[in-house]
C-alpha positions as CSV (number, residue, x, y, z in Angstrom):
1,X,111.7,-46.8,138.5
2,X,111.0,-43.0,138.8
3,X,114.3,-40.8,137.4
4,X,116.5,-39.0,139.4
5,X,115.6,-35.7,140.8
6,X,118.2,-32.9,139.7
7,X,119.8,-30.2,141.9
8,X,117.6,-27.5,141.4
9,X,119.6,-24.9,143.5
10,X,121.4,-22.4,141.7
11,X,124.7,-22.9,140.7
12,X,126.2,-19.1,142.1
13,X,125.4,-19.6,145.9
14,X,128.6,-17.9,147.8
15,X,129.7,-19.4,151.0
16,X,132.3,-16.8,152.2
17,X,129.4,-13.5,152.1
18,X,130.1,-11.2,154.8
19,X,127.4,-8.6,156.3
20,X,126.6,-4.7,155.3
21,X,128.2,-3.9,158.4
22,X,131.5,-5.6,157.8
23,X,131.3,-4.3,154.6
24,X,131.0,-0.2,156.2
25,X,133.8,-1.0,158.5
26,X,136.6,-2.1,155.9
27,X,135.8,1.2,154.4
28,X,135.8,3.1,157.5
29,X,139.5,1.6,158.0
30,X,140.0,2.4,154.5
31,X,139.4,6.0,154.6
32,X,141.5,6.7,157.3
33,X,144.9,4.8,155.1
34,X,143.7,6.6,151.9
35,X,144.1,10.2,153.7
36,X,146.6,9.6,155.5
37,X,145.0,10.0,158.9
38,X,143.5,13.2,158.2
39,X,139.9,11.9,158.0
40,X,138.6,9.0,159.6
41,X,135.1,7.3,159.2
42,X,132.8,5.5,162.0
43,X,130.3,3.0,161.7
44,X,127.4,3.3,164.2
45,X,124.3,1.0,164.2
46,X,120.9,1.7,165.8
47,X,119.0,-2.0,166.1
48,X,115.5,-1.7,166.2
49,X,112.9,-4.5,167.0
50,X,112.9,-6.4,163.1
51,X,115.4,-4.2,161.7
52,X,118.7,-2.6,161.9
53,X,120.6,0.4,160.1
54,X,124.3,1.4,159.6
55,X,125.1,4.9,159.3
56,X,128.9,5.9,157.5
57,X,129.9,9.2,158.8
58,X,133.2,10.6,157.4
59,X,135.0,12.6,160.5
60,X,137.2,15.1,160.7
61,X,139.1,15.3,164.2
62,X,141.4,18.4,163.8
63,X,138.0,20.0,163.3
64,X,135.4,18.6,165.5
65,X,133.4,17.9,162.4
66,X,131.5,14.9,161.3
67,X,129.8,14.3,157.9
68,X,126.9,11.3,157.4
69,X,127.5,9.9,154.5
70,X,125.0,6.9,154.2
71,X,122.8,4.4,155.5
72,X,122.7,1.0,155.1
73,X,119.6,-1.0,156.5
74,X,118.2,-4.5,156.3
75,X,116.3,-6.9,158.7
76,X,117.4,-7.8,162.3
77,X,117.6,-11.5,161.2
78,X,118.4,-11.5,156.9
79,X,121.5,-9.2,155.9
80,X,120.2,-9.2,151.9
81,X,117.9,-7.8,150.6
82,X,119.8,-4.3,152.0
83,X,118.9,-1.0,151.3
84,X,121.4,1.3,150.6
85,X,120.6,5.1,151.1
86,X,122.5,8.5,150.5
87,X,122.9,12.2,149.4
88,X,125.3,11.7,147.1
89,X,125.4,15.7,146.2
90,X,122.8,18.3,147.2
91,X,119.7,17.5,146.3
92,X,120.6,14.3,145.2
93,X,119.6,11.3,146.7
94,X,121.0,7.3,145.9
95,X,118.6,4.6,147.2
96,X,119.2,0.9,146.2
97,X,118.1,-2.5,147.0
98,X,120.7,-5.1,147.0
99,X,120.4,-8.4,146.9
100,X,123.7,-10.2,148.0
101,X,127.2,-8.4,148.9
102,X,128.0,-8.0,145.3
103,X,125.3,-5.4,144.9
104,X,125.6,-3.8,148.2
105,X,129.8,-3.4,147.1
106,X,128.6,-2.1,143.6
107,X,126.3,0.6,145.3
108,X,128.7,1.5,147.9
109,X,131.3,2.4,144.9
110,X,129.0,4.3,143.4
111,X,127.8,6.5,146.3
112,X,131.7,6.5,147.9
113,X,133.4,7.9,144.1
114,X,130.3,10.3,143.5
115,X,131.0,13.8,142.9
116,X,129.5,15.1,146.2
117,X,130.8,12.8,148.9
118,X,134.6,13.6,147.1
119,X,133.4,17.4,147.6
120,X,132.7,16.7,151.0
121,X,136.1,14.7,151.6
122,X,138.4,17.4,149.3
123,X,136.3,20.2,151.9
124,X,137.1,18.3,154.8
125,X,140.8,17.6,153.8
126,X,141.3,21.4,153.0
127,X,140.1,22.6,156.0
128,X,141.9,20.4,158.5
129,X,145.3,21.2,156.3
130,X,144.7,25.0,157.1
131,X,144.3,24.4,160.6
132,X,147.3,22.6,160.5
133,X,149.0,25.4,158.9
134,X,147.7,28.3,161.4
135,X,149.2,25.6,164.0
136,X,152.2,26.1,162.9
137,X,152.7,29.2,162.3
138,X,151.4,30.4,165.4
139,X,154.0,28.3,167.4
């Protein structure tokens, strides 16, 4: 009698894993509660025939301004592998491949707290507030 075969798949398979894009758009939400209204972000995918991208663009309404931030782009069919690209500070660029959600999150952290995408959100936050403040005192 031949032995039993083992479960041979791996033990850390995830069941709730959501996509880059769902991933882009908590954040895009997220921005907009973190400063208070003043920036917001938008999402916008461009589908090609056997692949897809996300682009993260911080905006700035009282100024007409928008900012890309990254890119996150995979195949049309499998989410993971992703790869994640930005310019996280002049002439500085982030690429990474991830693997599963956890990796994509782990990047996106990296590339969301670097020094020059906060530059580019403190910049964007200043100038809206001094519009704001010729606004007022104009009226």
């Amino acid at each position: 009698m031949p032995g039993q075969i083992p479960n041979l798949w791996p033990d850390d398979i995830e069941t709730e894993v959501v996509s880059p894009v769902v991933i882009l758009r908590t954040q895009a939400i997220a921005l907009s509660s973190v400063t208070k209204g003043v920036l917001e972000a938008r999402v916008t995918t461009v589908e090609g025939e056997e692949s897809m991208a996300h682009d993260l663009d911080i905006v700035a309404p009282a100024l007409g301004y928008e900012h890309r931030i990254l890119t996150v782009a995979h195949g049309k069919e499998l989410v993971y592998p992703a790869t994640l690209m930005a310019m996280t500070s002049p002439g500085e660029a982030f690429r990474g491949e991830c693997f599963s959600e956890h990796d994509l999150i782990v990047g996106l952290r990296e590339v969301l707290s670097s020094p020059g995408v906060k530059s580019v959100i403190h910049s964007l936050i200043a100038r809206s507030n001094e519009l704001q403040l010729k606004a007022a005192a104009s009226s």
